[in-house]
N, CA, C and O of each residue as an XYZ file, in Angstrom:
376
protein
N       0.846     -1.175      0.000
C       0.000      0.000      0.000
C       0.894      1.242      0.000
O       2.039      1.232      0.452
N       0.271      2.363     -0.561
C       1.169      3.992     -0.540
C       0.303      4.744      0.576
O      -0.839      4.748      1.035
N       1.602      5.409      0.743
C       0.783      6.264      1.892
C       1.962      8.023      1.228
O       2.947      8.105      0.494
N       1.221      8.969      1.910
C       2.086     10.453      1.531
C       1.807     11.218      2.848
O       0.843     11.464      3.573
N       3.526     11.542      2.774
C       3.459     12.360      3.881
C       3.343     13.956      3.572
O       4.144     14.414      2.756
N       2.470     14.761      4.128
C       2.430     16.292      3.563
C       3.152     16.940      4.712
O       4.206     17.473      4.365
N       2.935     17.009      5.659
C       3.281     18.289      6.989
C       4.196     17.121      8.085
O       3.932     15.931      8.258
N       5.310     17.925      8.706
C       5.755     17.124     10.128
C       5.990     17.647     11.355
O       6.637     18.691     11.269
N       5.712     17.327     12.485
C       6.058     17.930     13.579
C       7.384     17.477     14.243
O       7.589     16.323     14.622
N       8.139     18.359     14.330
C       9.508     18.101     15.151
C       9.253     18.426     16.829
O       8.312     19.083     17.275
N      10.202     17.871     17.520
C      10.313     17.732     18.661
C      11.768     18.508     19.228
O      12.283     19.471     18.659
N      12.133     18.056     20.094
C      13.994     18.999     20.397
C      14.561     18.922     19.872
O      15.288     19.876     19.597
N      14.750     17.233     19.066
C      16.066     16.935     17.901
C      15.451     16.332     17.066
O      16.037     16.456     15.991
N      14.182     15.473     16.940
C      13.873     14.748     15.847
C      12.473     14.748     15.479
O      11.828     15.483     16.226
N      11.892     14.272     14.732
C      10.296     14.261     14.051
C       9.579     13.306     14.975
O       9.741     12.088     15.050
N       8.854     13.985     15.584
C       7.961     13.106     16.365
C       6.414     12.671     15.894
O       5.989     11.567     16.232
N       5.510     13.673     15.024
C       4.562     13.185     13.980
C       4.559     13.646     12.950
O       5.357     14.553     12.709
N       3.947     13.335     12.283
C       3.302     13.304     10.357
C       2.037     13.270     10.154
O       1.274     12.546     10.795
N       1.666     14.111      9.172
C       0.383     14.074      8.814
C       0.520     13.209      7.349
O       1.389     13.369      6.493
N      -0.510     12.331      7.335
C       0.279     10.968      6.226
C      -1.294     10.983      5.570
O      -2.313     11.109      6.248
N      -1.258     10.861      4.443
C      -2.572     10.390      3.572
C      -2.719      9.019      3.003
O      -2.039      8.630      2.055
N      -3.618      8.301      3.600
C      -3.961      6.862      2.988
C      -4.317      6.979      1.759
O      -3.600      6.369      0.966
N      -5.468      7.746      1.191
C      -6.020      7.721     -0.155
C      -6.659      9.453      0.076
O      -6.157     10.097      0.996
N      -7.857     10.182     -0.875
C      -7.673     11.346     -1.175
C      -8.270     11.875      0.057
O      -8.298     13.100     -0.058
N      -8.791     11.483      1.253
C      -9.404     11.972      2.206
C      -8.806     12.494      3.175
O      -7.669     12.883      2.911
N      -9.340     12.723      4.738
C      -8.469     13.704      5.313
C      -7.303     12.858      5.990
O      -7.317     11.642      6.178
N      -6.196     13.840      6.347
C      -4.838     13.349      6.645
C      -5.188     13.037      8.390
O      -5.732     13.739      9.242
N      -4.577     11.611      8.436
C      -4.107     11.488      9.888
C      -3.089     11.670     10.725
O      -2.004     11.560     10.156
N      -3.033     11.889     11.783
C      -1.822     12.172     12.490
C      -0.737     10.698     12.723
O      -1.231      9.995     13.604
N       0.165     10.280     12.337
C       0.932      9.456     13.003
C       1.817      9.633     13.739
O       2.305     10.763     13.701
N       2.340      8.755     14.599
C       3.868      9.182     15.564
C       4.872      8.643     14.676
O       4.528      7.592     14.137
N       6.067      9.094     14.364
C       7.427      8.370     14.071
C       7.655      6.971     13.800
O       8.280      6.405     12.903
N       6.707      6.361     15.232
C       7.234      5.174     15.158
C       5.901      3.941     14.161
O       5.829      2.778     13.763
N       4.965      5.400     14.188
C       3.948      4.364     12.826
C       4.467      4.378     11.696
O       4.040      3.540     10.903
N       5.585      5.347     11.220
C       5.724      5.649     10.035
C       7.088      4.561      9.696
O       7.635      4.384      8.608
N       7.459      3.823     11.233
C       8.864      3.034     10.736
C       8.078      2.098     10.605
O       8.295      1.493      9.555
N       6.879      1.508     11.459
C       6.352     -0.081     11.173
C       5.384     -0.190      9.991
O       4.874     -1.236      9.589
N       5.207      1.019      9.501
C       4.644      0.912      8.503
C       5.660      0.349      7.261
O       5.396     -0.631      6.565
N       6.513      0.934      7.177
C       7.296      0.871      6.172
C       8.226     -0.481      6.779
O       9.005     -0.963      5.957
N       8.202     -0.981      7.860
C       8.675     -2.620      8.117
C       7.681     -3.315      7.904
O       7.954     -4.459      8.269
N       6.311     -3.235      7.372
C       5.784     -4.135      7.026
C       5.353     -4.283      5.374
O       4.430     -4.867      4.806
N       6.607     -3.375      4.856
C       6.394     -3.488      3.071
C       5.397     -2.428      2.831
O       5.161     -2.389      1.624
N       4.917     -1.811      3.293
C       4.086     -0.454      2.712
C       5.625      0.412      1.984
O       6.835      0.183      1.992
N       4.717      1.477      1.408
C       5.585      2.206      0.676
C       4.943      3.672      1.350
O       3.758      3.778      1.665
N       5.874      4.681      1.494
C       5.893      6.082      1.745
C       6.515      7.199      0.715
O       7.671      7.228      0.294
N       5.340      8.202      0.390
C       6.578      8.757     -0.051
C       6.186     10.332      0.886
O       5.524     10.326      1.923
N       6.667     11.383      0.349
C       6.268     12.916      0.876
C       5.852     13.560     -0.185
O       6.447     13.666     -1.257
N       4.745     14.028      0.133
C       4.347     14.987     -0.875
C       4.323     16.211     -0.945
O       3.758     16.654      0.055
N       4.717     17.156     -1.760
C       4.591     18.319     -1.876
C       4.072     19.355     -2.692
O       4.182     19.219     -3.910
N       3.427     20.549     -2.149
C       2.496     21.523     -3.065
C       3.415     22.357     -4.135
O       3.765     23.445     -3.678
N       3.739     22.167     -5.056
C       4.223     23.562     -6.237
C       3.165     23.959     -6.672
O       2.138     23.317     -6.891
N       3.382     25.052     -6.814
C       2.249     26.052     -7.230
C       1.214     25.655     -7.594
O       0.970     25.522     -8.793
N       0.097     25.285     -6.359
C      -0.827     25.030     -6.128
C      -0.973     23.651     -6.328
O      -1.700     23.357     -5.378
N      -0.769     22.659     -6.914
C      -0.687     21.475     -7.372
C       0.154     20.051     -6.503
O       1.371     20.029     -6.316
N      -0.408     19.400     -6.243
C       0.720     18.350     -5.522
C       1.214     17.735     -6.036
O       0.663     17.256     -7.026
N       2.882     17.257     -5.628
C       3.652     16.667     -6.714
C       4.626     15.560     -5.638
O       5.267     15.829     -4.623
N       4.384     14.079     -6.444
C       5.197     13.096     -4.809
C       6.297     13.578     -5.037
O       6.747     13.935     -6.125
N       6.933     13.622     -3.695
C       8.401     13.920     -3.852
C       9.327     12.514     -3.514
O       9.293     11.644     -4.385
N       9.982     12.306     -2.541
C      10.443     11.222     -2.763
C      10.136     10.436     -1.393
O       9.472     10.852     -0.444
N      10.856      9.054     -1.543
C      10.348      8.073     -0.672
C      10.935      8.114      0.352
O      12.160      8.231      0.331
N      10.376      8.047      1.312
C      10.932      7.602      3.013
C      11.374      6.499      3.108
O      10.812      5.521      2.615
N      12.358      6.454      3.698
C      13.317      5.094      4.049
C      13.421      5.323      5.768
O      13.201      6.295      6.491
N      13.823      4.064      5.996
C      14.188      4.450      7.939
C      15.791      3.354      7.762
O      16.194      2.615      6.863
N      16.233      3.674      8.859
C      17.696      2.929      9.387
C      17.715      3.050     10.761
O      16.930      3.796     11.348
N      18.653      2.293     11.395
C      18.972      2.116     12.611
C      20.085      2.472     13.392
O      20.818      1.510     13.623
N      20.484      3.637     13.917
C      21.810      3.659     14.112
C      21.645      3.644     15.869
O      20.955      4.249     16.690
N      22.430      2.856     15.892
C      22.651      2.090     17.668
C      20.895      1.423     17.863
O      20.283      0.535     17.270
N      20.492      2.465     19.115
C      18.685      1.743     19.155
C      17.810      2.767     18.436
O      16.641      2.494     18.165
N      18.237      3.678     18.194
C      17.517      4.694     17.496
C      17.184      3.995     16.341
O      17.902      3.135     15.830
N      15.465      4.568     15.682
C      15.921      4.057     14.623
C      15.083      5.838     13.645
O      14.454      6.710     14.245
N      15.322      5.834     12.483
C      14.979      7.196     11.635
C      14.359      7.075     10.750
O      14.251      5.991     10.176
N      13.684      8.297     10.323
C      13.214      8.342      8.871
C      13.880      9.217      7.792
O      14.451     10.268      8.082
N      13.810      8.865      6.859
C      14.797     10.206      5.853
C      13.968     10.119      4.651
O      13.163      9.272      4.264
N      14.466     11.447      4.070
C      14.457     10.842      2.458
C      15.907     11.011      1.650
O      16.037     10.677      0.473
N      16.828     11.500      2.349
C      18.134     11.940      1.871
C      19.421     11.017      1.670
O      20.019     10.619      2.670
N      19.812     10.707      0.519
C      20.783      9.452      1.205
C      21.837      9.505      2.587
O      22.112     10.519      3.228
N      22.228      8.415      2.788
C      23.439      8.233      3.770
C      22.654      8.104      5.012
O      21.431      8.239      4.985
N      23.216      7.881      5.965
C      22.407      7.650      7.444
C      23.307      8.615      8.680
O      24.132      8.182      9.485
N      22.794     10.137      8.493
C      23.181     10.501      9.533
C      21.906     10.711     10.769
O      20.681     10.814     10.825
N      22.661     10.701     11.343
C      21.814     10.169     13.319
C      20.694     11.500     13.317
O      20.648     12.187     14.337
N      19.827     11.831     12.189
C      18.577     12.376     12.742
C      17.737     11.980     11.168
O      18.068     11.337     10.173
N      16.248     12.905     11.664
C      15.299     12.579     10.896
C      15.209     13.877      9.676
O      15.112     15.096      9.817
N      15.262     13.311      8.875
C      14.866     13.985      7.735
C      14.177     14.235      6.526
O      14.573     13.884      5.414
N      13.099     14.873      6.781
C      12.052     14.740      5.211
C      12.206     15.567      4.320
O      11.234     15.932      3.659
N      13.460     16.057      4.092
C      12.910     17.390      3.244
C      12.676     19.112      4.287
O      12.943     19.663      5.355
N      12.137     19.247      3.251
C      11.532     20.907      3.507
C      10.000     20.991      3.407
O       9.377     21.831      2.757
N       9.324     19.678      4.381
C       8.036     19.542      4.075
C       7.495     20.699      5.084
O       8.403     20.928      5.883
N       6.541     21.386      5.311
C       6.049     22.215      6.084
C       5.685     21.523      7.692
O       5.365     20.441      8.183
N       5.946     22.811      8.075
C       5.726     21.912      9.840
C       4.800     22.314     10.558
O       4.549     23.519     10.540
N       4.020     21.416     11.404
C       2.609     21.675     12.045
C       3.162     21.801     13.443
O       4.348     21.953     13.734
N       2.277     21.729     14.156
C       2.402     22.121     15.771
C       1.739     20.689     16.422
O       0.580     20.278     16.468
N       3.283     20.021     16.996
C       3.388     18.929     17.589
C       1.657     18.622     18.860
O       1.051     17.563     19.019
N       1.425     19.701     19.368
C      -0.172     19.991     20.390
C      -1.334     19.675     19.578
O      -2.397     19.773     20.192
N      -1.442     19.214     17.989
C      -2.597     19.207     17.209
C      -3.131     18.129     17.743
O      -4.221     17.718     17.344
């Protein structure tokens, strides 16, 4: 299954939720750690983003593990935080 991430909420150092779209209806909130078991159970993610006015997928979320931590990115290489992009950010209290 696809899922798209539009908006994320950060925390002190890392992404703590996502607003993720199953299909064209409204977006749910997930935590971090739905967005790693999602994608450990063979779903696919990607992020989506608005250009001028229009949405366009951007690219896919991957996660890794470094020590017990584990992350989400879309950027190659695995450095020790979370990274989606320049997706817009909501307010972690929603």
């Amino acid at each position: 299954m696809k899922y798209w991430i539009t908006e994320v909420c950060h925390g002190e150092k890392h992404i703590e939720k996502v607003k993720i779209f199953k299909n064209a209806s409204k977006p749910e909130i997930w935590t971090k750690n739905d967005v790693i078991e999602c994608i450990k159970n063979g779903n696919d993610i990607y992020t989506l983003i608005k250009v001028k006015g229009e949405w366009k997928v951007g690219a896919k979320v991957k996660t890794f593990q470094r020590n017990e931590t584990y992350y989400i990115h879309t950027a190659p290489g695995e450095e020790p935080q979370d990274n989606l992009g320049q997706l817009t950010k909501f307010s972690c209290k929603y």
